[in-house]
N, C-alpha and C positions, 0 to 999 in steps of 0.2 A: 667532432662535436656530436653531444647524444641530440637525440630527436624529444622533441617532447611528448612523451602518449597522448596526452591531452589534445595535441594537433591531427588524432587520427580521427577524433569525432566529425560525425555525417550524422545531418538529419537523415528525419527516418520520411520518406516522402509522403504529403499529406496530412502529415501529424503536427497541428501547431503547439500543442503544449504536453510536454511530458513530466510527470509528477511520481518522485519516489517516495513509498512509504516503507520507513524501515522501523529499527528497533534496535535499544543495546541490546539485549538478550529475549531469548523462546517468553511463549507463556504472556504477550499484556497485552492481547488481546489486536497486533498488526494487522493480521489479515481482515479481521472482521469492521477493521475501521478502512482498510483498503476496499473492501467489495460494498460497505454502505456508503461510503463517498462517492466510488464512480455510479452507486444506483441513483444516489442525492445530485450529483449530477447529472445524469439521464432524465430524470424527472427533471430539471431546470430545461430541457428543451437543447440539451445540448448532447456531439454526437460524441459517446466515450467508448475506451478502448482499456480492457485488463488485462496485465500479461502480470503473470502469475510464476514469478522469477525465483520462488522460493524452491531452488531444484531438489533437495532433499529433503525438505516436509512440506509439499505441493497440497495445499488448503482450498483453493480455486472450486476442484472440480466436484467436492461434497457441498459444501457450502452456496452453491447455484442451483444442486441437485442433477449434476452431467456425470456423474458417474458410470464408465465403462462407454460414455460416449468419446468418437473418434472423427478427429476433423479431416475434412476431403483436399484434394488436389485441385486448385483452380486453374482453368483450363490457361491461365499464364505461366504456370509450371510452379504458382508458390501454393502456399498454402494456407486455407481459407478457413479464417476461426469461426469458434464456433458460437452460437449468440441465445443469450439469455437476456430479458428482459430490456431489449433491444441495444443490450451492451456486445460488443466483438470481445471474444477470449480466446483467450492460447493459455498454456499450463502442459509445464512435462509432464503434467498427469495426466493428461489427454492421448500421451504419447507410449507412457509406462505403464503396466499395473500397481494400482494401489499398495499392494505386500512386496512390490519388488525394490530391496536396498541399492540403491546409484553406487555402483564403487568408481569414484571419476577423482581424477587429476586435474588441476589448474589446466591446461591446453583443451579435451575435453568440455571445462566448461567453460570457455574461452569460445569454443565453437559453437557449441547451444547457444548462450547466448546473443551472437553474431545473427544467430538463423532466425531467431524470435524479433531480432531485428528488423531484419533483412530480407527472410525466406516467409514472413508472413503477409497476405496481403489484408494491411490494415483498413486501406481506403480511406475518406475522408475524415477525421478527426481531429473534435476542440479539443477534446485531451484523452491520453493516454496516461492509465495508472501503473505505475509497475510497483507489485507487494514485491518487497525484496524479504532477503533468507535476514535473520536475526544478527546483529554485530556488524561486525568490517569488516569481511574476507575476501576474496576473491573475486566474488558475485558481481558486491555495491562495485568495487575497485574498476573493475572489467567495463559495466556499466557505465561509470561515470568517464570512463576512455575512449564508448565507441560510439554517442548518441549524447548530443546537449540538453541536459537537464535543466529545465524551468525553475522549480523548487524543490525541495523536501520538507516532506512530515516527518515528523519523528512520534514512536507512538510510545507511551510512560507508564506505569503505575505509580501510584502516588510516596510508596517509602523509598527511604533511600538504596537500599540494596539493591533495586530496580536503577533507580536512578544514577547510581557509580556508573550504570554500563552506558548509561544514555546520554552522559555526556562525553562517553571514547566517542559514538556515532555522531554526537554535533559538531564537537572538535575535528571530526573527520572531514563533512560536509565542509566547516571553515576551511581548512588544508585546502579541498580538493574547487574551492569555489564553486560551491554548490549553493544556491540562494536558500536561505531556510524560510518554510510561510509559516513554522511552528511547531509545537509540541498540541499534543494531544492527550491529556489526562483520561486512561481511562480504567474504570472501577475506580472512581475517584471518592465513591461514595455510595450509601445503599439507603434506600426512603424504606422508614417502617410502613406498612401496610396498614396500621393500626391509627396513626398520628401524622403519615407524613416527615416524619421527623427526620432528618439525615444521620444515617448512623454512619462511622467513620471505621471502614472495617480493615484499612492498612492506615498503619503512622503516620501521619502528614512527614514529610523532609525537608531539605530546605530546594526544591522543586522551585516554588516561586522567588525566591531570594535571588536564585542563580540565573533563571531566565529573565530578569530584572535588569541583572546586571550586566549581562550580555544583549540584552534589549531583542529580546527572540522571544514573540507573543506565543500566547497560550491558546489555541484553539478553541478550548472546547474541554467538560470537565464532566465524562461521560459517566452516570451514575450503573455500577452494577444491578443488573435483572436478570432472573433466569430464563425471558422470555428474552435474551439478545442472543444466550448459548443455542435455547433450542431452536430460536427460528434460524440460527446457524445451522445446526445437525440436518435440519429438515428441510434446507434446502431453499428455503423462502426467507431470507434477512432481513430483519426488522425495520429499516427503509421502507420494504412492501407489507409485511407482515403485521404492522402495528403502526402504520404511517405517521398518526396521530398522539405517539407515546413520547416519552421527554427524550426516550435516547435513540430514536427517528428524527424528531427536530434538531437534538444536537448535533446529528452529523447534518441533516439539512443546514443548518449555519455554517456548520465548516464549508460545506461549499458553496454559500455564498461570501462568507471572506475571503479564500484563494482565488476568487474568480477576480472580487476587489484588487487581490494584492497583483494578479499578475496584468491584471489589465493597468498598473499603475507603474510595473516596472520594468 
């Protein structure tokens, strides 16, 4: 009789809720809606935790502004992340240099991941985010086998070419019973400067039709700005950066509905 993978998941101690955010494919903007939700939650007064799962394009340690910083040994023998904006982080880019390519095999990351689990001491936390790598591979898989997952985000651009890949990733969550809190629209849309006006700078798809019909709500319909890219680059995320801007409160809303949704389920 096989074993089921799924019976080897162990919480991660301390940690009451863990939240993946993924994507069908690179490019719509995951990481930046991963590190402004757990900032939009830290600002709620709650204690959050980023692990930065994305092992072969690791976004974490530019976009915090920790680059070439390196987390210590806690005197328990695990390892003690490293903390911005009073968020705990881990990131193999904490671990590797920026320009060095991962040449790794499923077992490999099979073991990384276990340790980011395991070998890090998170300490007390209302949630923990983990940015996952783009699609279904290895990673999400591994993931959802060795630590019980609360919800997933899923993060979208608005035309459908984007969105073929983003329903292999909900269809997977389905499979793997993985609760979804939503899809996340983002560059759904871009206000002229001139009128306000919403200008629509990818195809609408049939995006809403299909989350409709699968009854899998919409997060959040995050307008493109160059001020989300740059306060990315620079280190400070529009969460803190521009607290006050439409696409600061839109994630600010996202995490007050997932907080809704999982305190409901």
């Amino acid at each position: 009789m096989h074993q089921n993978p799924f019976d080897q998941q162990a919480p991660i101690p301390g940690v009451q809720n863990i939240i993946a955010v993924g994507s069908g494919k690179g490019g719509v903007g995951k990481s930046t809606v991963a590190v402004n939700l757990a900032l939009a939650l830290s600002k709620d007064n709650k204690k959050v935790g980023l692990l930065d799962a994305d092992l072969y394009g690791p976004s974490i340690p530019r976009m915090l502004g920790l680059l070439h910083q390196k987390p210590q040994m806690h005197k328990s023998g695990k390892i003690s992340p490293l903390v911005r904006q009073n968020i705990q982080l881990m990131s193999i880019g904490f671990l590797v240099d920026e320009n060095q390519a991962l040449i790794w095999r499923g077992p490999m990351l099979f073991k990384v991941m276990d340790q980011f689990f395991r070998d890090v001491d998170w300490g007390e936390l209302d949630y923990l985010i983990i940015d996952l790598p783009p699609g279904t591979g290895d990673v999400t898989l591994t993931m959802a086998q060795k630590v019980p997952i609360n919800g997933a985000i899923t993060v979208c651009t608005p035309q459908n070419l984007a969105f073929a890949d983003t329903k292999k990733a909900l269809d997977m969550y389905e499979k793997i019973n993985i609760p979804q809190l939503g899809v996340v629209e983002n560059m759904a849309y871009m206000l002229d400067p001139e009128n306000n006006r919403r200008i629509q700078i990818f195809p609408k798809g049939e995006m809403d039709s299909y989350l409709e019909s699968k009854k899998i709500p919409k997060l959040a319909e995050i307008p493109f700005h160059t001020d989300v890219s740059i306060s990315s680059e620079t280190g400070v995320p529009i969460v803190i950066s521009h607290p006050e801007s439409i696409e600061a409160k839109a994630f600010a809303s996202i995490a007050v509905k997932i907080q809704k949704e999982l305190t409901s389920l």
